[in-house]
C-alpha positions in Angstrom: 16.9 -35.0 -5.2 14.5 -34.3 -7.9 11.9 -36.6 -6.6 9.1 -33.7 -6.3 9.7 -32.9 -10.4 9.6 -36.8 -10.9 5.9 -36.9 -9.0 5.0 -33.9 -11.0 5.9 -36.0 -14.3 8.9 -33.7 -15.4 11.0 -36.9 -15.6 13.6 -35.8 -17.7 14.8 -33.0 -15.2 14.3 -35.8 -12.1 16.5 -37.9 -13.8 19.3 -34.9 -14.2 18.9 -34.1 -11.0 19.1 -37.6 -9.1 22.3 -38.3 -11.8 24.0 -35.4 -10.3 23.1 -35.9 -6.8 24.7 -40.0 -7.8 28.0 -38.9 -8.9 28.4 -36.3 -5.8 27.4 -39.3 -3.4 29.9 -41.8 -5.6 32.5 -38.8 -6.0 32.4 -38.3 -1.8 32.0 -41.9 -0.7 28.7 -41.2 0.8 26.8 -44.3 0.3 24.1 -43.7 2.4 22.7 -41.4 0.4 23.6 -43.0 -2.9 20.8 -45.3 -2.6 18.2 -42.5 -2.9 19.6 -41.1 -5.7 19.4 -44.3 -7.9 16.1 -45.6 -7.4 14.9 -42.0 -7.9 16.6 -42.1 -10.9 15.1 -45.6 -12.1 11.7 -44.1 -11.5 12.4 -40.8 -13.7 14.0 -43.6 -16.1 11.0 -45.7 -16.0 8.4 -43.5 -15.8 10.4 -41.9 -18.8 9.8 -45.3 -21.0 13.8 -46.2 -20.4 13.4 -49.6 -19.1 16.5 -50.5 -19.4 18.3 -47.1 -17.6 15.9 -47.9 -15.2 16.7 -51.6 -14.4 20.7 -50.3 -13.9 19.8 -47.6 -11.8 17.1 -50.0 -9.7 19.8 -52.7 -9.6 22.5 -50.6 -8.1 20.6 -49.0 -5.0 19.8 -53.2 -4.6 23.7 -53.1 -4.2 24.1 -50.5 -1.5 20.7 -50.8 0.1 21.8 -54.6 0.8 25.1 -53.3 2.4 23.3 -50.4 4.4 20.2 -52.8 5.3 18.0 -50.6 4.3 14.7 -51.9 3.6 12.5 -49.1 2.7 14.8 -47.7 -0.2 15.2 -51.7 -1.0 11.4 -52.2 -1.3 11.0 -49.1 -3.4 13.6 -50.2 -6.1 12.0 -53.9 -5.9 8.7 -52.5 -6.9 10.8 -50.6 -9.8 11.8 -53.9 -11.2 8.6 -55.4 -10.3 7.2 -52.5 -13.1 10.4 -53.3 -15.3 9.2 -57.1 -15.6 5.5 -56.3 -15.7 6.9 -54.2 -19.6 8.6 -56.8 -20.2 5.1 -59.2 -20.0 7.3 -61.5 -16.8 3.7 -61.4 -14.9 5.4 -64.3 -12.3 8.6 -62.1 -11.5 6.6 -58.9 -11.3 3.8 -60.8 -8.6 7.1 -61.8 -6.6 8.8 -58.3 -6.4 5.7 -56.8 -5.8 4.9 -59.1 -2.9 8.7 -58.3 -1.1 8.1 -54.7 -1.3 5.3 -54.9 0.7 5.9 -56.7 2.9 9.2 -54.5 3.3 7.5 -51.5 3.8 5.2 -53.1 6.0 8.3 -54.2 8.4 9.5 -50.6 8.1 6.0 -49.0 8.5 5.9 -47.1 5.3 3.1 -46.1 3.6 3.1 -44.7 -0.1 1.6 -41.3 -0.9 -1.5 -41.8 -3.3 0.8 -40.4 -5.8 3.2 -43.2 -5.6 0.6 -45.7 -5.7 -0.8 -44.1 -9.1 2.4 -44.3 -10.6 3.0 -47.8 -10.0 -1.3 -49.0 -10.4 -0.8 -49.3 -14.4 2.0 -51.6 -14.2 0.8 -54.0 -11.1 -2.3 -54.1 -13.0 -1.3 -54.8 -16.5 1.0 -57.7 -14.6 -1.7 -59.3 -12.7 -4.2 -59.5 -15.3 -2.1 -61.9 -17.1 -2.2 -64.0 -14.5 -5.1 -65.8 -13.0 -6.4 -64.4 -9.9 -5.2 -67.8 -7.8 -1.3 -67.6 -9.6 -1.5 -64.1 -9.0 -1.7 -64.2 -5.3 0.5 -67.1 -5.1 3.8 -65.2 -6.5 2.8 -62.7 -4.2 3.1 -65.2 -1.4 5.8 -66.3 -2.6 7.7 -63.0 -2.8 6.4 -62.1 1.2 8.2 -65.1 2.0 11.5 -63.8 1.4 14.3 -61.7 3.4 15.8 -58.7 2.4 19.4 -60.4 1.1 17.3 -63.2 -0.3 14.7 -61.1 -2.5 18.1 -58.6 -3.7 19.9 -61.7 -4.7 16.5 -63.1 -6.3 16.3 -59.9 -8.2 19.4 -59.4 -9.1 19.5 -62.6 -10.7 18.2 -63.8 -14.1 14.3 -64.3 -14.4 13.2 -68.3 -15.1 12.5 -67.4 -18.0 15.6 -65.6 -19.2 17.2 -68.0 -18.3 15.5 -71.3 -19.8 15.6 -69.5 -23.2 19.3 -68.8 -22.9 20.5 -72.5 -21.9 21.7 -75.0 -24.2 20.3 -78.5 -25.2 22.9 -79.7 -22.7 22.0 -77.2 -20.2 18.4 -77.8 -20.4 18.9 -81.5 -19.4 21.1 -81.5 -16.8 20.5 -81.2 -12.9 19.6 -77.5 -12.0 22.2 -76.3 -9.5 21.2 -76.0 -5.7 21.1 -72.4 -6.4 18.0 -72.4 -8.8 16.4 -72.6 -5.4 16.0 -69.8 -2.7 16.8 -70.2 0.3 13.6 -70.8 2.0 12.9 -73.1 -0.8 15.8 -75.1 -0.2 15.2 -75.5 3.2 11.8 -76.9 2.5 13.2 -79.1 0.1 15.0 -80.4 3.3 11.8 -81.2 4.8 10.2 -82.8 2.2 12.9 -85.5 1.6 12.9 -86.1 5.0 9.0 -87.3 4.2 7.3 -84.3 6.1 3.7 -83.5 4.8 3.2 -79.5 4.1 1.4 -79.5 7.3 4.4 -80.6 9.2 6.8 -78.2 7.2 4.3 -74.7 8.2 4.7 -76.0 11.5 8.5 -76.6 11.5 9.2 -73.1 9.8 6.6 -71.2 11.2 4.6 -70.6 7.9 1.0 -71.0 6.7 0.0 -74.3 4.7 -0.7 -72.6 2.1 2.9 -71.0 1.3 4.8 -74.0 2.1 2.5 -75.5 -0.9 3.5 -72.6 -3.0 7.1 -73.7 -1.8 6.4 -76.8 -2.9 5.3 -75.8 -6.5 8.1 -74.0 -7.4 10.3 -76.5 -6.1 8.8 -78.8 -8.4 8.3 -76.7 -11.3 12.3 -75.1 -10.9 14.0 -78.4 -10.8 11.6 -80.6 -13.2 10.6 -83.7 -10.9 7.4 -84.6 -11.3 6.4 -85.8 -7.5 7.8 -84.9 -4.0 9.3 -88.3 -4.0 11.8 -87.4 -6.6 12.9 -84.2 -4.3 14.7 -87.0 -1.8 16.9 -88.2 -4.6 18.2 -84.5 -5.7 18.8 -83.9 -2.0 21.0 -86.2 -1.8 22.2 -85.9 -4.5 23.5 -82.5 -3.4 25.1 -83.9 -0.3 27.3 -86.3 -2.8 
């Protein structure tokens, strides 16, 4: 589906060629299938410099590759936005989706052809470097952390930052919904108003020390409490 003329940097005939093969797939019902096409088609887009074409394209094989369960075409299109944030200078977004695409293709055991991994090196390195090495590798953490529904629904959904600078003065001060958290971030929020140290919580959830801190962080930083004390009052509050 144009993929070989994409690799050979003839991106404006890949991207014909995987619209094409879309609207047959969409035209026939064939969704799997339909997946391909679009995140071949976000890379031609991307590689093309049409961030945007590509974010649409990446964002609906998200769709169908969450219906199919398909986590090697998932993974690929994560890394796509991953390279659409990293333009867009959203280093912490790009360190997430980057981390969740590994870690998908490592559960799938799929390994990119040196060609892939050039294509994508420019924008995982201009990301990283502006981050410090330790936040770096944290957001990468972070992102290995998640599921497959859970990192389509965290990508799908609006960056922190998009969506701090869109809220009102009213918006800005009030208590940020449950669903500012993921999942596994909620359920370590759980654990910590229940008064368990981050030692207790790796144990409980089978994870290393280190992430549930990183769990911790964000938690933190997402709903604006300064201490893990103050996460016991917002969990209950969400029970009320």
């Amino acid at each position: 589906m144009g993929y070989v003329s994409i690799l050979e940097g003839d991106y404006e005939r890949g991207a014909a060629l995987n619209e094409e093969a879309a609207g047959l797939c969409r035209e026939r019902g064939y969704k799997n299938g339909l997946q391909h096409a679009l995140d071949h088609l976000g890379w031609a887009a991307l590689l093309g410099g049409d961030h945007e074409g590509a974010k649409a394209a990446y964002e609906e094989s998200l769709v169908v590759c969450k219906e199919l369960g398909d986590k090697m075409i998932a993974s690929e299109s994560l890394e796509g936005l991953a390279c659409v944030a990293a333009t867009r200078g959203e280093a912490e977004q790009a360190a997430r989706l980057f981390g969740v695409a590994e870690a998908l293709r490592e559960a799938v055991g799929y390994q990119h052809m040196p060609e892939e991994d050039a294509l994508r090196e420019p924008y995982l390195a201009g990301a990283s470097s502006q981050l410090g090495e330790a936040a770096w590798e944290a957001e990468l953490v972070e992102g290995r952390t998640m599921e497959l529904e859970e990192a389509v629904e965290y990508a799908l959904s609006e960056d922190d930052s998009s969506m701090i600078a869109s809220r009102t003065p009213e918006q800005t001060s009030a208590t940020p919904r449950p669903s500012a958290l993921s999942r596994r971030e909620r359920e370590v929020a759980k654990l910590v108003a229940r008064g368990l140290t981050n030692r207790q919580i790796a144990e409980e959830l089978v994870l290393s020390e280190r992430t549930v801190e990183n769990h911790v962080r964000n938690i933190l930083k997402k709903l604006k409490l300064p201490s893990r004390s103050e996460v016991a009052t917002w969990v209950e509050a969400q029970r009320s």
